[in-house]
C-alpha positions as CSV (number, residue, x, y, z in Angstrom):
1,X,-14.4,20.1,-4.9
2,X,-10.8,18.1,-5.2
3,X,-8.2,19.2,-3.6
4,X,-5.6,22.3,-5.1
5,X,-2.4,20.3,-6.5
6,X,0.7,20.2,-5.3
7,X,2.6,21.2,-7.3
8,X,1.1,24.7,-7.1
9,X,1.8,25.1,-3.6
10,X,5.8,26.2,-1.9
11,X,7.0,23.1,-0.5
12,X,9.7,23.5,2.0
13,X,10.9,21.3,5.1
14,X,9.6,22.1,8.4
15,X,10.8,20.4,11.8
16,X,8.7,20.3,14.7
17,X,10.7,18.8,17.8
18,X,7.9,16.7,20.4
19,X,9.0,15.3,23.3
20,X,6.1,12.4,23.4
21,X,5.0,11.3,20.1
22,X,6.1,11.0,16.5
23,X,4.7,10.1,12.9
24,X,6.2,7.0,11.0
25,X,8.2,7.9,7.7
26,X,5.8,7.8,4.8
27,X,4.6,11.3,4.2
28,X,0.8,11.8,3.2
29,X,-1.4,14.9,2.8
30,X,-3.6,14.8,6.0
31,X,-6.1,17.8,7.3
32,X,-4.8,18.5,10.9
33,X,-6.5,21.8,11.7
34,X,-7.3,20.9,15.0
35,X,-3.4,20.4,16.4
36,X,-2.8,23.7,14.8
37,X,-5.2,26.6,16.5
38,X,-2.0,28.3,17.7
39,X,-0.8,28.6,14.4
40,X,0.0,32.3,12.8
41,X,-0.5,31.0,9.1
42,X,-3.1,27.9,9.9
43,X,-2.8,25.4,6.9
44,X,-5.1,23.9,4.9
45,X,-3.3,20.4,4.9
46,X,0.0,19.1,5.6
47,X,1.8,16.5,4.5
48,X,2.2,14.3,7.4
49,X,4.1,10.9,8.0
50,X,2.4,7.5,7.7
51,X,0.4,6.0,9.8
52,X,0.3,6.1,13.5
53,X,1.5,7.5,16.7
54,X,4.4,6.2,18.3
55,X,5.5,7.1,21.9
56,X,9.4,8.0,22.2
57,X,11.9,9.6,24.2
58,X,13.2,11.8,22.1
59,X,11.4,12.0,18.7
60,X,11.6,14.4,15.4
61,X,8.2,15.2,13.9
62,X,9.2,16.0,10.3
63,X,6.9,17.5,7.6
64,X,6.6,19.4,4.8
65,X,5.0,23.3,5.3
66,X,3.5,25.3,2.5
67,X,2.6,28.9,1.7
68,X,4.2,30.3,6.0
69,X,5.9,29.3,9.2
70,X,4.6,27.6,11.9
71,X,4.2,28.7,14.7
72,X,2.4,25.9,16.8
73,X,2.1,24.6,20.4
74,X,1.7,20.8,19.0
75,X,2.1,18.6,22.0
76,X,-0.4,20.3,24.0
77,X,-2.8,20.2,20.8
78,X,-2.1,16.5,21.3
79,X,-2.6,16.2,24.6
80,X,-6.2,17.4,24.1
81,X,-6.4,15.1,21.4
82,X,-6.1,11.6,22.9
83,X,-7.7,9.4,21.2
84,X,-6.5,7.3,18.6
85,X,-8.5,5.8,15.7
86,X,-8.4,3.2,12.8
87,X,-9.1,3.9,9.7
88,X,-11.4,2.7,7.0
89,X,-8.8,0.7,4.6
90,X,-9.7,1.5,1.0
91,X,-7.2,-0.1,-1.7
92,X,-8.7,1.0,-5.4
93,X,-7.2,-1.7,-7.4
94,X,-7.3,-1.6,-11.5
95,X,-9.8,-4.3,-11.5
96,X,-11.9,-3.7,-7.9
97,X,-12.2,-1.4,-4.8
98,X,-11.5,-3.3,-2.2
99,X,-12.7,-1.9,1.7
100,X,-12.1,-3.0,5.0
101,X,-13.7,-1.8,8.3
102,X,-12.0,-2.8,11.7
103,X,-13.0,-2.1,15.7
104,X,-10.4,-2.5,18.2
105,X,-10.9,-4.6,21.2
106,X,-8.3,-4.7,23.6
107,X,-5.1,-6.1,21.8
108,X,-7.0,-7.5,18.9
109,X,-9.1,-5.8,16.3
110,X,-12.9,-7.2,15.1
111,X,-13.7,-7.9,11.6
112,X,-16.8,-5.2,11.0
113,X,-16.8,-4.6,7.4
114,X,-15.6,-6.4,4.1
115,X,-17.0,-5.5,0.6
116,X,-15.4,-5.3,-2.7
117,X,-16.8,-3.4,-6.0
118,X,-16.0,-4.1,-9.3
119,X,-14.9,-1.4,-11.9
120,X,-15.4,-0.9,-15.3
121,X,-12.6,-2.1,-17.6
122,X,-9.5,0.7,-18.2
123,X,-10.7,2.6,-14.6
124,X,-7.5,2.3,-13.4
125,X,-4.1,1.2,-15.2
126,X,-0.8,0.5,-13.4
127,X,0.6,3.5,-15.1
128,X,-1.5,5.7,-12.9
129,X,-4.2,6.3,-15.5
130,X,-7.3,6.9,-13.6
131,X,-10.7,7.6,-14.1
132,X,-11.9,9.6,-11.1
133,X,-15.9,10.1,-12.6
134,X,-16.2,6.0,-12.5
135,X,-13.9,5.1,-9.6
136,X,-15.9,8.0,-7.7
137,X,-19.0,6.6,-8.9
138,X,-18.3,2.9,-7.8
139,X,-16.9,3.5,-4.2
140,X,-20.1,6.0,-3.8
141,X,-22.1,2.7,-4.3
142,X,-20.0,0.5,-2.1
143,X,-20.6,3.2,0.8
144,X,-23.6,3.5,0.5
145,X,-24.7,-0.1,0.1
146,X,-22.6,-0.5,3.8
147,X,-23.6,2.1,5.3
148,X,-20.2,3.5,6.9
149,X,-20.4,5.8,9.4
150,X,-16.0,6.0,9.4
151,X,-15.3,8.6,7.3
152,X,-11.1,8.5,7.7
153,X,-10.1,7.1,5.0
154,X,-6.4,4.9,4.0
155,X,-5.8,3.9,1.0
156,X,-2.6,3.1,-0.9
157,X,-0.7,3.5,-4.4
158,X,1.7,1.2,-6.1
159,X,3.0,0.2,-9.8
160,X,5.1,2.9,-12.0
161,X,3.9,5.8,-9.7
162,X,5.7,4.5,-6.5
163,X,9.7,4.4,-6.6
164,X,11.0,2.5,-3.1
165,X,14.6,2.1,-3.3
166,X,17.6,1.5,0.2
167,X,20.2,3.9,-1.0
168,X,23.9,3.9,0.6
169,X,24.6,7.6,0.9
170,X,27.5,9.7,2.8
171,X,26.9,9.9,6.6
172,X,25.0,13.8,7.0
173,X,22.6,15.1,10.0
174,X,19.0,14.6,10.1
175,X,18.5,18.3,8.5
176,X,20.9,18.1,6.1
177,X,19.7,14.9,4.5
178,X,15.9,16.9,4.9
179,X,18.1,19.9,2.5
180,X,19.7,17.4,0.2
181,X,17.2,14.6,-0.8
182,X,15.5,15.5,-3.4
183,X,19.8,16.0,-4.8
184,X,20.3,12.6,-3.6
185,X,16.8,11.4,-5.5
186,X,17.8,13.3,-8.8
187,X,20.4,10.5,-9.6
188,X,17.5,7.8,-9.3
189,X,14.1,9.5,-10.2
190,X,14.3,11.1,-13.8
191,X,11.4,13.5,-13.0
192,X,12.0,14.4,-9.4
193,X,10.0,17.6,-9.0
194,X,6.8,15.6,-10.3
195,X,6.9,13.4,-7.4
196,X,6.2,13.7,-3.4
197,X,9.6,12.8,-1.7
198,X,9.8,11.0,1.6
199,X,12.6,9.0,3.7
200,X,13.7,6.8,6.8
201,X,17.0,6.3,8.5
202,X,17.7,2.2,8.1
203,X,21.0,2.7,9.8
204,X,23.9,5.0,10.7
205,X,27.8,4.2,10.9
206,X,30.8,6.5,10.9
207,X,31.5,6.4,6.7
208,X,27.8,5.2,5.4
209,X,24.2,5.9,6.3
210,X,21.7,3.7,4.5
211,X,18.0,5.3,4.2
212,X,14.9,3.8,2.4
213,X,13.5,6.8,-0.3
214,X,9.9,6.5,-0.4
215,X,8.9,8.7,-3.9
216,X,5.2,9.2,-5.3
217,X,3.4,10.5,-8.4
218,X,1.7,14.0,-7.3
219,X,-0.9,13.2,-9.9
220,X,-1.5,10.0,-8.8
221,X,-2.0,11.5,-5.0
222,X,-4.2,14.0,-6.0
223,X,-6.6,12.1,-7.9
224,X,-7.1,9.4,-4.8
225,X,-7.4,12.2,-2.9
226,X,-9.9,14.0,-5.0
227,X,-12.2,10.9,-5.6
228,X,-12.5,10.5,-1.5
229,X,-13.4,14.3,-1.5
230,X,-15.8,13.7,-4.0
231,X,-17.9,11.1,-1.8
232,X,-17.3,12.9,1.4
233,X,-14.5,10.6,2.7
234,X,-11.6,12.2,4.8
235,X,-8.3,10.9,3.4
236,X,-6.1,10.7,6.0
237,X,-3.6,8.1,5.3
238,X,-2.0,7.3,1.5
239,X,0.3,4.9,2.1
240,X,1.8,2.1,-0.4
241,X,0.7,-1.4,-1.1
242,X,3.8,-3.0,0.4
243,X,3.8,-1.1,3.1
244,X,0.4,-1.9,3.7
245,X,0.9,-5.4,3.2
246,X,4.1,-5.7,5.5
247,X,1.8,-4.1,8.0
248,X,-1.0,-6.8,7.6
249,X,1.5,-9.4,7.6
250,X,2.8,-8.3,11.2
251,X,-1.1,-8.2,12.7
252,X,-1.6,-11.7,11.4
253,X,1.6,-13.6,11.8
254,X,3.4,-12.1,14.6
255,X,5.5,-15.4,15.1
256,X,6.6,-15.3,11.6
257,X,8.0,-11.7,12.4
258,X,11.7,-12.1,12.8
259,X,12.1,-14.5,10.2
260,X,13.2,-13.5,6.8
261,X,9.5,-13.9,4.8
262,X,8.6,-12.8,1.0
263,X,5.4,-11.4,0.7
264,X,3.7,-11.0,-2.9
265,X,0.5,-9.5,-4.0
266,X,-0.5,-10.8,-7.3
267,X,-3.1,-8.4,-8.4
268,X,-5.0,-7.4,-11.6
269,X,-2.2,-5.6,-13.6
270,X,0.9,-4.9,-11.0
271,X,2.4,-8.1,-8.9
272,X,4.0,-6.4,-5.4
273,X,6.7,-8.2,-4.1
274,X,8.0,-7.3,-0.4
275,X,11.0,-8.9,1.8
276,X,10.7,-8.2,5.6
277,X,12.7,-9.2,8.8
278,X,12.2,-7.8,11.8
279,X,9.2,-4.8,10.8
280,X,11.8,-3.9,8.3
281,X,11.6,-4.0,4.3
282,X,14.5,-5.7,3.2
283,X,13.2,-5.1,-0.6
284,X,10.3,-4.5,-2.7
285,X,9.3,-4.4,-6.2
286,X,6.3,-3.7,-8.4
287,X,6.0,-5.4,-11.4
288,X,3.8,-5.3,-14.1
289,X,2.5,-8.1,-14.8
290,X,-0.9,-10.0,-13.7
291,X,-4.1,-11.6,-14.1
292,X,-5.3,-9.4,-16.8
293,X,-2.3,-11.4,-18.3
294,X,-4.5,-13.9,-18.6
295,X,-7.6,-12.0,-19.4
296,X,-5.3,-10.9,-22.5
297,X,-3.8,-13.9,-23.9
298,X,-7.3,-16.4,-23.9
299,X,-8.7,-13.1,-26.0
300,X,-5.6,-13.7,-28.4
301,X,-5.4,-17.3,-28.2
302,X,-9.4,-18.0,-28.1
303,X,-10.6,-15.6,-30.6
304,X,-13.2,-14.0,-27.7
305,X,-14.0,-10.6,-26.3
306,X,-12.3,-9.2,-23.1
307,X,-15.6,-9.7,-21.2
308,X,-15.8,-13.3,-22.5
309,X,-12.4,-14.0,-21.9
310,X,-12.5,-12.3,-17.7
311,X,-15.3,-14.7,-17.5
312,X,-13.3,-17.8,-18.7
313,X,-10.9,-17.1,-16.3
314,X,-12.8,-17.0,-13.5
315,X,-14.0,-19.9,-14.1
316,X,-10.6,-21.6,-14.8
317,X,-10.9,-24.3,-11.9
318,X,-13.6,-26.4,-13.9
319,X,-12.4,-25.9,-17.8
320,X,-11.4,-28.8,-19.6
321,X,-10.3,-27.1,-23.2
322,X,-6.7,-27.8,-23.5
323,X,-6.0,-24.9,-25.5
324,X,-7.0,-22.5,-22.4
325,X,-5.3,-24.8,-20.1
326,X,-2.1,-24.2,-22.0
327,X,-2.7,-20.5,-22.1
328,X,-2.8,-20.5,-18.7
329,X,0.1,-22.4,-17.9
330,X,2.0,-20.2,-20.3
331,X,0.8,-17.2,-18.2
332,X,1.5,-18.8,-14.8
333,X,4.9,-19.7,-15.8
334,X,5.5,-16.3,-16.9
335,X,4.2,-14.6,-13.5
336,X,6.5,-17.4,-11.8
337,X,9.6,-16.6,-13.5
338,X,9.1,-12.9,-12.7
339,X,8.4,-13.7,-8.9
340,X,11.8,-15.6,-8.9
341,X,14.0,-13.0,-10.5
342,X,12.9,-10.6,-7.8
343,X,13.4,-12.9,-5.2
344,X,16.9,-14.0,-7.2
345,X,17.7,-10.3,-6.8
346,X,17.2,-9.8,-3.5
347,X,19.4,-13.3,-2.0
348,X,22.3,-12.0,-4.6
349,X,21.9,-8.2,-2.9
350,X,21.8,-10.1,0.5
351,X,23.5,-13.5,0.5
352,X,23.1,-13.6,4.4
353,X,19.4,-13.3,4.5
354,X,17.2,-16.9,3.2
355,X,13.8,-16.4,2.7
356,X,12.3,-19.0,4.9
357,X,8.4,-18.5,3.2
358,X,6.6,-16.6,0.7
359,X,3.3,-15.6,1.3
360,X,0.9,-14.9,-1.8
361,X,-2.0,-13.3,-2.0
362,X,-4.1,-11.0,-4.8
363,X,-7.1,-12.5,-6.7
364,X,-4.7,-13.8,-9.4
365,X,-3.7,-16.8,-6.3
366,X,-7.0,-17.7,-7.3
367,X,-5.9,-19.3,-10.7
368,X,-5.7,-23.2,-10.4
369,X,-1.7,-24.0,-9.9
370,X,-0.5,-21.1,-9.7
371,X,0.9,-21.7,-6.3
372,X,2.5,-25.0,-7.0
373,X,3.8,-23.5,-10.1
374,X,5.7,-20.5,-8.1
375,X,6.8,-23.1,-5.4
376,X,8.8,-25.3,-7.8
377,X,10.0,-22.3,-9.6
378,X,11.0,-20.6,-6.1
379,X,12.3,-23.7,-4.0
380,X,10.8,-22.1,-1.1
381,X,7.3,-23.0,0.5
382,X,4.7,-20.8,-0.7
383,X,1.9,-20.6,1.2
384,X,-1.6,-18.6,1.0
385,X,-1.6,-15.6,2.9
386,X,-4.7,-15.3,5.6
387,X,-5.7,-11.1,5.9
388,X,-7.8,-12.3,9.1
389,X,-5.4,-15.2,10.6
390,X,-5.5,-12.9,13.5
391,X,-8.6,-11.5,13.4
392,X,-11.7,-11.6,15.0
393,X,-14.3,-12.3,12.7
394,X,-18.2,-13.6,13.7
395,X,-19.1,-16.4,11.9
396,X,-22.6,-15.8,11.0
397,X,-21.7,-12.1,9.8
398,X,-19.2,-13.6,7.6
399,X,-19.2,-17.5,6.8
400,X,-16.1,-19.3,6.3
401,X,-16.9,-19.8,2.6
402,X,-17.5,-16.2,2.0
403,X,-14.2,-15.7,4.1
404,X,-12.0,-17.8,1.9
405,X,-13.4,-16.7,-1.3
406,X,-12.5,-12.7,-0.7
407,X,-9.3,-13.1,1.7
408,X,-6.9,-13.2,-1.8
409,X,-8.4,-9.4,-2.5
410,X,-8.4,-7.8,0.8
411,X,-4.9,-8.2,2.2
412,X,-3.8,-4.6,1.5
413,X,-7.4,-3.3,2.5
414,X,-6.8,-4.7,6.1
415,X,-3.2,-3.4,6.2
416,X,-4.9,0.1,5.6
417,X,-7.7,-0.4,8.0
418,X,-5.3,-0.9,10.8
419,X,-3.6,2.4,10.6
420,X,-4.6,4.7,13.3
421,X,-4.4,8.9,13.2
């Protein structure tokens, strides 16, 4: 049985002060009964931050109650709750599911799982469109052929049901920002009470405060959440894809960490471009466009089917036909120039900051010269991005070959996998 919807339940604020430990900012429905057995009203779910535990001196746990008040003992709940765990990274793109399984060792993590299953045409559309009875029915299959025992599950949304934006607002206290966001979000979000609301503090002076606003689709949340229910998987973690991504990034290239770096996802229908410096998002878009783009125009241009046409294009690196060949450039142009207005966007909203690299990824990298093409559209190197650059993966579990050939599709699954709850 899915889960009740959100917007059926009282949402309110609720502030629970710790002394040790703290949730990062990006809010997700979690089950948590087990910090809450000194609770008068014990919840079903709460909407918790993203991600992980961090260990401060003075932290603010902040979440969003339903249906009572709280009356909890939380750090001692904690305390009897030690141990930390990754999760199983599940991204559900609009073309594949893509899952990735981790084990920690030490300071590094261990490669234990890859797998990716293909959906059936229209299961998922960038406009949130999603068919839970065959996205339910294909990650069923890719569980079961792997046989995971991890049943905490991250996974991720992105495209038109995912609005990030840095806002400039007037300087106000922690609760009063908590009281006036979803005022503040009204002026940027059209339908603001169809959407769960989140935030984090970038900075602080005397006449501005800038915070990022994190705002997502409560029907897009719900249905991830109910095709994980549906399968038995415990979603823990929904997080977005260039959040995911950013954290991937800072696993795998921790020397590239304080530079100024672009990071883009070019997936099936939405391309996800992310600016970091520092563990900070600088800027990030989603925009639609991707390889379906090219799935679409050799059906036009050719005269085929769509399943013909997905099959041309995988298959791009050995067609001679000029008339495809010029299809795809047309596309890869296209994809290019949208890559460089974002990135044109974000030098003219921060003339201090040069990129120094962009790092690509997605299965669309996959097309022949697409890379050059968005390097001499860009003027910046471009380079592929490597999900297990940091990794420790066995080479006869998983060959180099096979390694290369599904690194473009799993760089949001491995962000996922390595968020601990």
């Amino acid at each position: 049985m899915g889960p009740k919807h959100l917007e059926e339940r009282e949402l309110d604020f609720c502030r629970l002060e710790l002394k040790t430990f703290f949730f990062t900012f990006w809010s997700i429905p979690v089950p948590l009964m087990r910090f809450f057995s000194d609770c008068k009203f014990a919840p079903n779910d709460l909407i918790f931050a993203r991600g992980f535990l961090k260990e401060l001196t003075n932290p603010v746990f902040l979440a969003y109650k339903f249906k009572g008040i709280f009356e909890m003992k939380i750090l001692e709940a904690l305390k009897r709750d030690k141990k930390v765990s990754l999760t199983l990274g599940i991204d559900i793109g609009s073309s594949n599911i893509k899952l990735v399984d981790l084990k920690p060792e030490k300071d590094v993590y261990r490669v234990d799982k890859i797998a990716l299953q293909p959906l059936p045409p229209g299961s998922v559309s960038q406009r949130g469109y999603v068919n839970l009875i065959s996205v339910a029915e294909a990650l069923r299959l890719l569980i079961n052929a792997h046989k995971l025992k991890r049943r905490k599950v991250a996974t991720s949304v992105a495209g038109h049901g995912v609005i990030v934006k840095r806002l400039l607002i007037p300087p106000m206290t922690q609760k009063e920002l908590e009281e006036n966001l979803r005022i503040e979000a009204k002026k940027y979000i059209p339908d603001v009470e169809e959407v769960v609301l989140d935030f984090h503090i970038l900075s602080q002076e005397a006449e501005v405060m800038e915070i990022l606003l994190v705002a997502a689709k409560k029907e897009i949340i719900n249905n991830y959440i109910a095709i994980l229910e549906e399968i038995e998987l415990e979603p823990v973690i929904i997080d977005v894809d260039a959040f995911a991504l950013q954290n991937a990034f800072e696993i795998n290239y921790p020397h590239e960490v304080k530079n100024v770096v672009a990071l883009c996802d070019i997936g099936d229908s939405v391309t996800t471009i992310n600016v970091v410096k520092n563990g900070e998002c600088l800027f990030t878009r989603d925009v639609a466009i991707g390889g379906r783009f090219y799935t679409e125009e050799l059906q036009k241009e050719m005269g085929i089917g769509y399943e013909e046409a997905e099959s041309l294009k995988l298959r791009l690196k050995d067609e001679k036909n000029p008339k495809v060949n010029k299809v795809v450039s047309r596309v890869s142009r296209l994809i290019s120039l949208e890559i460089a207005k974002s990135l044109d966007f974000f030098s003219a909203s921060y003339p201090d900051e040069k990129i120094n690299k962009l790092y690509i990824t997605g299965g669309t990298t996959k097309v022949p010269g697409l890379k050059e093409m968005i390097e001499e559209r860009i003027g910046i190197n471009v380079d592929f991005f490597n999900p297990f650059n940091n990794l420790i993966v066995d080479a006869n579990k998983f060959p180099l070959d096979y390694l290369k050939e599904i690194a473009p599709f799993t760089a949001v699954a491995v962000g996922l996998a390595l968020r601990k709850v």
